[in-house]
C-alpha positions as a Markdown table, in Angstrom:
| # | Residue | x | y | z |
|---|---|---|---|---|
| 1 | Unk | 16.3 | 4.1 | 22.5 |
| 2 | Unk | 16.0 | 7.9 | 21.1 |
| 3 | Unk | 14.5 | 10.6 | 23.2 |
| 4 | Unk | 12.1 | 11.1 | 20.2 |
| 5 | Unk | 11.2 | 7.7 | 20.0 |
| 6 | Unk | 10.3 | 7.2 | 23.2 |
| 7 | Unk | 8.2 | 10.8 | 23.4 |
| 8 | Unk | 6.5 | 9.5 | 20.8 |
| 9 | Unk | 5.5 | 5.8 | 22.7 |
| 10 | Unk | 4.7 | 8.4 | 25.6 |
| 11 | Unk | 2.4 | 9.9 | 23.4 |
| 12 | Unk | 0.9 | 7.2 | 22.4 |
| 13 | Unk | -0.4 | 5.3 | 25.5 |
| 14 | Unk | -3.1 | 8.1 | 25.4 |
| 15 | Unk | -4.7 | 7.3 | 21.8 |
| 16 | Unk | -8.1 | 5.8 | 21.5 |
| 17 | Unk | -7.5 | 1.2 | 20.8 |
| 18 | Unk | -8.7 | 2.2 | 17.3 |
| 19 | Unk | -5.7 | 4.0 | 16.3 |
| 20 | Unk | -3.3 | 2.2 | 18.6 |
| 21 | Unk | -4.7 | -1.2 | 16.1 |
| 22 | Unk | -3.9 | 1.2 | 12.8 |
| 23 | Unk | -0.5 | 1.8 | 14.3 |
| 24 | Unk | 0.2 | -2.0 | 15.2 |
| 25 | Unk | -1.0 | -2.8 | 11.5 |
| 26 | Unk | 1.5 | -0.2 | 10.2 |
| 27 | Unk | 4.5 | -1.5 | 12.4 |
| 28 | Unk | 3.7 | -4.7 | 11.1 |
| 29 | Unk | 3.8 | -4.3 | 7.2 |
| 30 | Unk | 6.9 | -1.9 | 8.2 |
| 31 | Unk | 8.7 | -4.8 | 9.7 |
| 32 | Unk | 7.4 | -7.2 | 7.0 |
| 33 | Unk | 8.9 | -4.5 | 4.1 |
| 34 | Unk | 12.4 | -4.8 | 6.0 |
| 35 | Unk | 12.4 | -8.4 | 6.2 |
| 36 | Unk | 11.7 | -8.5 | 2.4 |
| 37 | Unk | 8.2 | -9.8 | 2.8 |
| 38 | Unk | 5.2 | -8.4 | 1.0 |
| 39 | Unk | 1.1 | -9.2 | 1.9 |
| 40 | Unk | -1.1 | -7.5 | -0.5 |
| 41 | Unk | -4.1 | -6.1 | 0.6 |
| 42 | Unk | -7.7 | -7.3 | 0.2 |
| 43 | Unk | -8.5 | -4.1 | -2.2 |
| 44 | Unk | -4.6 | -4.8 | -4.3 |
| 45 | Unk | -5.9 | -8.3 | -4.8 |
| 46 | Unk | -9.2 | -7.3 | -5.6 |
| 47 | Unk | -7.7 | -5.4 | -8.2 |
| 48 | Unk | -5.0 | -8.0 | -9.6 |
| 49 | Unk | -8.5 | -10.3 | -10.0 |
| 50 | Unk | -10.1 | -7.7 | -11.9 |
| 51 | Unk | -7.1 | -6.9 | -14.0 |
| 52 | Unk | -6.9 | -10.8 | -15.2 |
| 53 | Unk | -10.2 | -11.3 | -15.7 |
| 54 | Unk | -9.9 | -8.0 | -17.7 |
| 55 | Unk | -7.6 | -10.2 | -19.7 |
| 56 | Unk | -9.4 | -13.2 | -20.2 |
| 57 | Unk | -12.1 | -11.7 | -21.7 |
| 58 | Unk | -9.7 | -9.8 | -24.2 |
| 59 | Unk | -10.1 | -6.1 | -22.5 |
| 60 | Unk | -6.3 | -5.3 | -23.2 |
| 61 | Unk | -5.1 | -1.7 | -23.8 |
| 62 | Unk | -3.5 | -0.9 | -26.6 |
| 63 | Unk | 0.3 | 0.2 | -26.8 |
| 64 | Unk | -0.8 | 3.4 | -27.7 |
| 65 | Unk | -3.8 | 4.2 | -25.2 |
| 66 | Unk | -1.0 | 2.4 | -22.4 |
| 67 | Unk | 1.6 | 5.4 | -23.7 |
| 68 | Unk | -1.1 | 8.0 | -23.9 |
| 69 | Unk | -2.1 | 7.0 | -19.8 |
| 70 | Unk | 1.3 | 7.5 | -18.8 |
| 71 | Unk | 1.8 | 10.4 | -21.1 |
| 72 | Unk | -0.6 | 12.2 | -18.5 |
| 73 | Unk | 1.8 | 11.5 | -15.3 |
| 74 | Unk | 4.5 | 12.8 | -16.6 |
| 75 | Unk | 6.2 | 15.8 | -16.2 |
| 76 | Unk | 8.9 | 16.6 | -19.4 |
């Protein structure tokens, strides 16, 4: 294992459970993301069911208000 590695798992045995939890969470989707696996999270499904019922009930943007929004994030 890396000397920085295991400074940094040194380090660690002093954090409060809380943020040890936050750290195991992280690890986890980490190791999920190199496995090819993907778990959405409550608020991204939250937001895929608002986005479809969006759509049912015919709230659609139109091409030009979708290429005005991303007109504002980019940098030409």
């Amino acid at each position: 294992m890396r000397q920085n590695v295991k400074n940094f798992l040194e380090r660690i045995a002093s954090w409060p459970e809380e943020d040890i939890a936050k750290l195991d969470e992280a690890a986890r989707q980490i190791e999920a993301w190199r496995n090819g696996e993907y778990n959405a999270s409550d608020d991204e499904l939250r937001a895929i069911d608002e986005a479809i019922a969006e759509l049912d009930r015919g709230e659609v943007a139109s091409e030009a208000q979708v290429k005005a929004a991303f007109a504002k994030f980019r940098s030409e």
